[in-house]
Every structure is written in C-alpha cells, then in structure tokens.
C-alpha positions as CSV (number, residue, x, y, z in Angstrom):
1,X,6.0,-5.9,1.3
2,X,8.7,-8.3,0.9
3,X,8.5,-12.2,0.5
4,X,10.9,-14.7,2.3
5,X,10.5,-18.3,1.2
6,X,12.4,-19.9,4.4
7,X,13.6,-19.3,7.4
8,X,16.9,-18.0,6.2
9,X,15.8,-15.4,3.7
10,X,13.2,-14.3,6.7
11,X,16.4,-13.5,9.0
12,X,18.6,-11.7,5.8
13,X,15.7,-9.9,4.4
14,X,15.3,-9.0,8.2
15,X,18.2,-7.3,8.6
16,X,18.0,-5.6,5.1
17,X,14.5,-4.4,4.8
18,X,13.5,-1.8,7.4
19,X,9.3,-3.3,9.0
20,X,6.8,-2.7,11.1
21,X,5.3,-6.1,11.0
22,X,6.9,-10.0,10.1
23,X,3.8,-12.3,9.3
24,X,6.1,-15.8,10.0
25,X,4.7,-18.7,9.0
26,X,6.0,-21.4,12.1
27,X,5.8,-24.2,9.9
28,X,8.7,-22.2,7.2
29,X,11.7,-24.7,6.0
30,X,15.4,-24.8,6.6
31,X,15.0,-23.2,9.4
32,X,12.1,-24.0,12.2
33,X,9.7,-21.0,13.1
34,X,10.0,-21.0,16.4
35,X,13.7,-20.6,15.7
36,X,13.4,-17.4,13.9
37,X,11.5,-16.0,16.2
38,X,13.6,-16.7,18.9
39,X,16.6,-15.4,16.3
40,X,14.6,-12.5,16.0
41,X,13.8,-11.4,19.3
42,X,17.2,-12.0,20.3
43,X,18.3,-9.6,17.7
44,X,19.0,-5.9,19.3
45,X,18.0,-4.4,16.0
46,X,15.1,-6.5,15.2
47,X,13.6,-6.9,18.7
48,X,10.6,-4.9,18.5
49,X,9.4,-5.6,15.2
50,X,5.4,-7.1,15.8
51,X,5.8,-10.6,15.1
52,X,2.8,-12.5,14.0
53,X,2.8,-16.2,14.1
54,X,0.9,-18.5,11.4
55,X,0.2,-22.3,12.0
56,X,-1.9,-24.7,10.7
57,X,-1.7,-26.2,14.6
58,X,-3.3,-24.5,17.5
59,X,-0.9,-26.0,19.9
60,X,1.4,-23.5,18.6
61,X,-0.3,-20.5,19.8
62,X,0.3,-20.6,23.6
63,X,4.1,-20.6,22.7
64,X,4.2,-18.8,19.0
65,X,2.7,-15.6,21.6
66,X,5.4,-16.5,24.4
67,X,7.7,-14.8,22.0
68,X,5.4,-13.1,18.9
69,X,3.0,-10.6,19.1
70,X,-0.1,-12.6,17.9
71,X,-1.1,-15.7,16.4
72,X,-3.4,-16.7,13.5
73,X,-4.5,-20.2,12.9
74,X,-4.8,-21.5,9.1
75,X,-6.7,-21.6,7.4
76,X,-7.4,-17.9,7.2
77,X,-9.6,-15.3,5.7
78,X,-8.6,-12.0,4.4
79,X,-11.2,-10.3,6.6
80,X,-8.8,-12.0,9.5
81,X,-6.0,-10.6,8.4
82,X,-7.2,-7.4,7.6
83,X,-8.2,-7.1,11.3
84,X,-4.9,-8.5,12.8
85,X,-2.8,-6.3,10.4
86,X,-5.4,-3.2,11.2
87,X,-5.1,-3.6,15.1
88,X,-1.0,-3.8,14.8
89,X,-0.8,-1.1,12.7
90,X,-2.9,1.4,14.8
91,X,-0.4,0.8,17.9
C-alpha cells in the first residue's frame, strides 16, 4: 500500500510503484481528481490499473465511472470497502 497526499504525488508514485488498484479521492488538492484520472488513463503504462473514485458528492459518480472503474460515495464503511476492494481483486 502506498499513500499519496495530492494529486501530484498520486501521478509520481504512479509511475514508481507497480498496482493493481488506485483508490483516488476526486476531491485530492493541487491537482483536481478528475484530472488524474484523466492523466492516468491517458498514460500507456498506467491505463489499465482499476481506478476507484471517492467523493463526498454523488454527482460525481456518473462521470468519476466514465473514466474509473467504480465509485464509492463518503462517508464509507470498511465492510464497503472490503467488498469493492474484494470484487476488484477477484477479476
């Protein structure tokens, strides 16, 4: 597991940290979410990673899974995450 505390460090630790899943917080500073996602997918190395989104909005859902791989609405429970992280995991 590796921690990113902004959008930045999410696309450098990206590029040095071999995963199987990003959880991205949309609402990350210095650089916008939905930015590093797009970043991301636009990436030839990074592409495929599963992406899930985290908001506290649920208007971001329809677009955070446009480009992510799922969405989970804050506040959460470990249980949902558990389940989300379980169901990527098994593909």
């Amino acid at each position: 597991i590796e921690e990113a505390t902004n959008g930045i460090e999410v696309l450098r630790k990206s590029r040095n940290f071999v995963t199987d899943i990003i959880c991205l917080d949309l609402e990350i500073s210095k650089l916008d979410g939905f930015e590093v996602l797009r970043i991301l997918r636009e990436d030839n190395h990074l592409k495929d990673i599963q992406i899930i989104a985290i908001s506290t909005r649920e208007q971001h859902r329809t677009l955070a899974l446009e480009e992510g791989n799922g969405f989970i609405l804050k506040p959460f429970s470990q249980l949902q995450i558990k389940h989300i992280l379980d169901s990527f995991l098994k593909k």
